[in-house]
N, CA, C and O of each residue as an XYZ file, in Angstrom:
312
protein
N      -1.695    -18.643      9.444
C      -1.003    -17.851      8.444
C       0.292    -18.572      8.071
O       0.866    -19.352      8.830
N       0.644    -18.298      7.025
C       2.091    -19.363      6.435
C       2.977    -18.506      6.758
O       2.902    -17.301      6.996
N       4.249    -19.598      6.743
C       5.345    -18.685      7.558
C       6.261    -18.923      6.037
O       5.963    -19.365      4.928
N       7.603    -18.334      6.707
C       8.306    -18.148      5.412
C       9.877    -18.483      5.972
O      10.290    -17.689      6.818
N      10.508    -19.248      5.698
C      12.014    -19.380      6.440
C      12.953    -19.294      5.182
O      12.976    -19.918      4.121
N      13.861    -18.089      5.808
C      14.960    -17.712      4.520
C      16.359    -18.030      4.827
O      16.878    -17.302      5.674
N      16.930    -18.768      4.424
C      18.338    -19.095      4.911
C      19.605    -18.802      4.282
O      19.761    -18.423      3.121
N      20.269    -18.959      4.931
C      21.664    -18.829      4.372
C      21.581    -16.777      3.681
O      21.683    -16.702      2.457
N      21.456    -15.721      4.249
C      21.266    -14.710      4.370
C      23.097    -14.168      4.625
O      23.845    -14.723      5.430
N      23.299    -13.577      4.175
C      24.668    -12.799      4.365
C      24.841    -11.823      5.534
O      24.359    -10.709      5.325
N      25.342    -11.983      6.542
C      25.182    -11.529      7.744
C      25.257     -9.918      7.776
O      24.704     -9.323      8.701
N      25.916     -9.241      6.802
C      25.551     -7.510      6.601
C      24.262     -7.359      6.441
O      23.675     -6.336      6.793
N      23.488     -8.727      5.699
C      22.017     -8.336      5.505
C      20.995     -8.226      6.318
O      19.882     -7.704      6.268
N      21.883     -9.096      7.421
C      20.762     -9.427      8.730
C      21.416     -8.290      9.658
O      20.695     -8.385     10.651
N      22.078     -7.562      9.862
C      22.609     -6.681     10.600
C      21.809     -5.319     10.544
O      21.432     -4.585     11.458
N      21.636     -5.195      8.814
C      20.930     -3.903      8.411
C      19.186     -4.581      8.523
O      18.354     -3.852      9.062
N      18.835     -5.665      8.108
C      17.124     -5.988      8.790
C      17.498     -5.168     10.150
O      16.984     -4.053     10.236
N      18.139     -5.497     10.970
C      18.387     -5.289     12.526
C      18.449     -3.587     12.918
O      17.887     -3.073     13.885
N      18.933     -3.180     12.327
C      19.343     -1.825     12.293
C      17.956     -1.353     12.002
O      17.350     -0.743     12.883
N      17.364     -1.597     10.770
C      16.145     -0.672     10.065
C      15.199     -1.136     10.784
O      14.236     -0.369     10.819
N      15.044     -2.327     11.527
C      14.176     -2.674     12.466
C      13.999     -1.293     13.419
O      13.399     -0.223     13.325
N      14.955     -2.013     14.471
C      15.286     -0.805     15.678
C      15.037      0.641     15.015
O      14.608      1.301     15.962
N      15.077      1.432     13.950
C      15.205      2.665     13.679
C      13.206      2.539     13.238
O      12.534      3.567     13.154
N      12.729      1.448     13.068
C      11.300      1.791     12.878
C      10.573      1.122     14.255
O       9.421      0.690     14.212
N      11.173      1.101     15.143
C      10.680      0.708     16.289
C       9.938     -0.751     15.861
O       8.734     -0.963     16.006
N      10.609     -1.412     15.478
C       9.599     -2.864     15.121
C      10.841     -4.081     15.618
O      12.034     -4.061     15.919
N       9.595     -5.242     15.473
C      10.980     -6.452     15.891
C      11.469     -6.513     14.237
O      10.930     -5.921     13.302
N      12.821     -7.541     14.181
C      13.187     -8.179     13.250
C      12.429     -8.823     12.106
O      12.678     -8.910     10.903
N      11.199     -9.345     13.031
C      10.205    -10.189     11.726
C       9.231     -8.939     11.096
O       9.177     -8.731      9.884
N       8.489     -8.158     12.067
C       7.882     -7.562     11.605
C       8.520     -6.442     10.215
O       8.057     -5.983      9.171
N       9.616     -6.385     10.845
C      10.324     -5.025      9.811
C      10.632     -6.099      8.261
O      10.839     -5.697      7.116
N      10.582     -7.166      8.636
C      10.693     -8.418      7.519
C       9.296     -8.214      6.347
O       9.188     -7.954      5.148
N       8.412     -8.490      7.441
C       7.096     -8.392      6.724
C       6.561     -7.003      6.488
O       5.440     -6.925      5.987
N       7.135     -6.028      6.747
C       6.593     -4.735      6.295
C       7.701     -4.725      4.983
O       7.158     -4.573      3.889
N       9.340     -4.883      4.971
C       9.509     -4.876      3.748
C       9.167     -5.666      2.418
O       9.181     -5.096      1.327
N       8.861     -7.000      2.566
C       8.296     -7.943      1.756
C       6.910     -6.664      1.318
O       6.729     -6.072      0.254
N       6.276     -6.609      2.370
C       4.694     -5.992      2.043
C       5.126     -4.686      1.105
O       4.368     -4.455      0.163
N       5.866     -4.125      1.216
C       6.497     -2.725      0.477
C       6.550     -3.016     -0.774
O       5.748     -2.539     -1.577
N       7.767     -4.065     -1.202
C       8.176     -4.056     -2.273
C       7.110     -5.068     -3.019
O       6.875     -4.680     -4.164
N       6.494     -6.125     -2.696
C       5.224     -6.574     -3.471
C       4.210     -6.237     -3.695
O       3.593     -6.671     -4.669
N       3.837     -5.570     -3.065
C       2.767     -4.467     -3.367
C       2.453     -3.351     -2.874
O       1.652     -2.731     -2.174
N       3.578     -3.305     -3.628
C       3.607     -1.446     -3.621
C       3.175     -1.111     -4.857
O       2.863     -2.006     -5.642
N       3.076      0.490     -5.284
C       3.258      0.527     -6.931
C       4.360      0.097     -7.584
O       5.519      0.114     -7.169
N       3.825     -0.407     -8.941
C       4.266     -0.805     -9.661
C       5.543      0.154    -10.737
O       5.033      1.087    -11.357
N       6.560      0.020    -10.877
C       7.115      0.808    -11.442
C       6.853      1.221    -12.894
O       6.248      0.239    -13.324
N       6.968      2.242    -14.071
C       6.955      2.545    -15.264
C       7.643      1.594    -15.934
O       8.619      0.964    -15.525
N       7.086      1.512    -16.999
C       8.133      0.138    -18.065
C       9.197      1.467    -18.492
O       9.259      2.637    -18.113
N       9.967      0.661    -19.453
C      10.806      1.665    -20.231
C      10.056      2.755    -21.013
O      10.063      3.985    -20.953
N       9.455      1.920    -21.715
C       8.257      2.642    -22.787
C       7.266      3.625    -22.531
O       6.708      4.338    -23.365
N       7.073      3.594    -21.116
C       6.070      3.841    -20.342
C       6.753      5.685    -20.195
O       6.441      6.748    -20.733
N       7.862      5.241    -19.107
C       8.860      6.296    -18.652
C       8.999      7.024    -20.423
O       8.430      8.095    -20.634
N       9.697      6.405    -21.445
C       9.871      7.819    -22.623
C       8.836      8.610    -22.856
O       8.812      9.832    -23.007
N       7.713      7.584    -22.879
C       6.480      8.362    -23.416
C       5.601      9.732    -22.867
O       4.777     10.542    -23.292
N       6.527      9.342    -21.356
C       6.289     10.272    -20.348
C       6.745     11.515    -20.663
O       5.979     12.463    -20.486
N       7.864     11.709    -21.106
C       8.923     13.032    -21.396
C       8.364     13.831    -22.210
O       7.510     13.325    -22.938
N       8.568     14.908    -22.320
C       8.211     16.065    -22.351
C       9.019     15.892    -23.886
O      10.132     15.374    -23.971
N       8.191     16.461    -25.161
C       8.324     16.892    -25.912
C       8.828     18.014    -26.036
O       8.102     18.947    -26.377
N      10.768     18.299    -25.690
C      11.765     19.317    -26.026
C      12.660     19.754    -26.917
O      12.972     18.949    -27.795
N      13.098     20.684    -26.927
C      14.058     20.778    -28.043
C      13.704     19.863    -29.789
O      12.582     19.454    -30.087
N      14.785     19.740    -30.586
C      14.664     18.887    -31.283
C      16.153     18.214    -31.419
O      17.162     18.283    -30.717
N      15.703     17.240    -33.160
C      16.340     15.960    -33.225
C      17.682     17.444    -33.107
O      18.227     17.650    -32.023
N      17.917     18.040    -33.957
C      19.547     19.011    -34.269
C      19.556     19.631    -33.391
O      19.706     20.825    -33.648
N      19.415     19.276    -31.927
C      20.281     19.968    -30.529
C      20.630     18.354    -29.928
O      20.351     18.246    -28.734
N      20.992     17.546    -30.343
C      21.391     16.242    -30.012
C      22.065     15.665    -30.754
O      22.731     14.803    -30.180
N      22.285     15.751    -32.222
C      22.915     15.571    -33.479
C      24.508     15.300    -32.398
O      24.753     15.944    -31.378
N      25.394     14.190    -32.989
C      26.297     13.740    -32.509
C      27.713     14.875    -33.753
O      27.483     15.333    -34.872
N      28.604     14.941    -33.202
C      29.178     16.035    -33.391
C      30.942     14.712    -33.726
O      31.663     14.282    -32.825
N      31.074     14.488    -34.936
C      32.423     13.411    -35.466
C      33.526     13.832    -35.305
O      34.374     13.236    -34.641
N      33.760     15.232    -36.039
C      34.878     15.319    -35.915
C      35.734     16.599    -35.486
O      35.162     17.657    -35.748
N      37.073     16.728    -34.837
C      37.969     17.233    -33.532
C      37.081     19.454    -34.423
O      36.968     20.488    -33.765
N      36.852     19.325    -35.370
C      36.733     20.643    -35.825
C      35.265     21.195    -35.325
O      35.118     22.363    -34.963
N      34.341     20.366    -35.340
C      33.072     20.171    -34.841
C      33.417     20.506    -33.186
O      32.858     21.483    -32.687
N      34.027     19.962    -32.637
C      34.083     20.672    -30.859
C      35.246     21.701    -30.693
O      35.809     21.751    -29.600
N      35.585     22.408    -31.562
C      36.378     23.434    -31.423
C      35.742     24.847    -30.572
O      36.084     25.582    -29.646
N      34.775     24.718    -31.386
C      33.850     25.742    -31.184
C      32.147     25.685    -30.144
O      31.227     26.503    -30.141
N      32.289     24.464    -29.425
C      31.498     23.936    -28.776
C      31.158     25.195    -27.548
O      30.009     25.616    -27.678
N      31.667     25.628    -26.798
C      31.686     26.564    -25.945
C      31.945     28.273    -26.013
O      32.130     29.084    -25.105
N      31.872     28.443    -27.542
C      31.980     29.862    -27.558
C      30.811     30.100    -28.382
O      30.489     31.250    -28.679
């Protein structure tokens, strides 16, 4: 199996591998290769496009209408 050597790592980073290790009962490498395995194939996230298209058809365009000028928010809350 191929190995993988990562260097020059910022030592808070290797502290918290260390930490999230110990808190999943695993060594250092393994908790390595379970996060690699997580974030590469895991699911895939929504595009942007993906996520709007998702939303719920609410309200309309004139409950979002941008509001110019100081006379327009006078009355915003009553």
């Amino acid at each position: 199996m191929p190995s993988l050597v990562v260097r020059n790592l910022d030592e808070t980073l290797v502290k918290a591998l260390k930490a999230r290790a110990a808190a999943h009962h695993r060594s250092t490498e393994a908790e390595h290769r379970a996060i690699l395995a997580e974030v590469l194939t895991g699911p895939q996230r929504k595009s942007f496009t993906e996520a709007l298209a998702a939303m719920p058809n609410v309200g309309s365009d004139t409950d979002f209408l941008r509001m110019d000028t100081e006379s327009d928010l006078t009355d915003v809350f009553d």
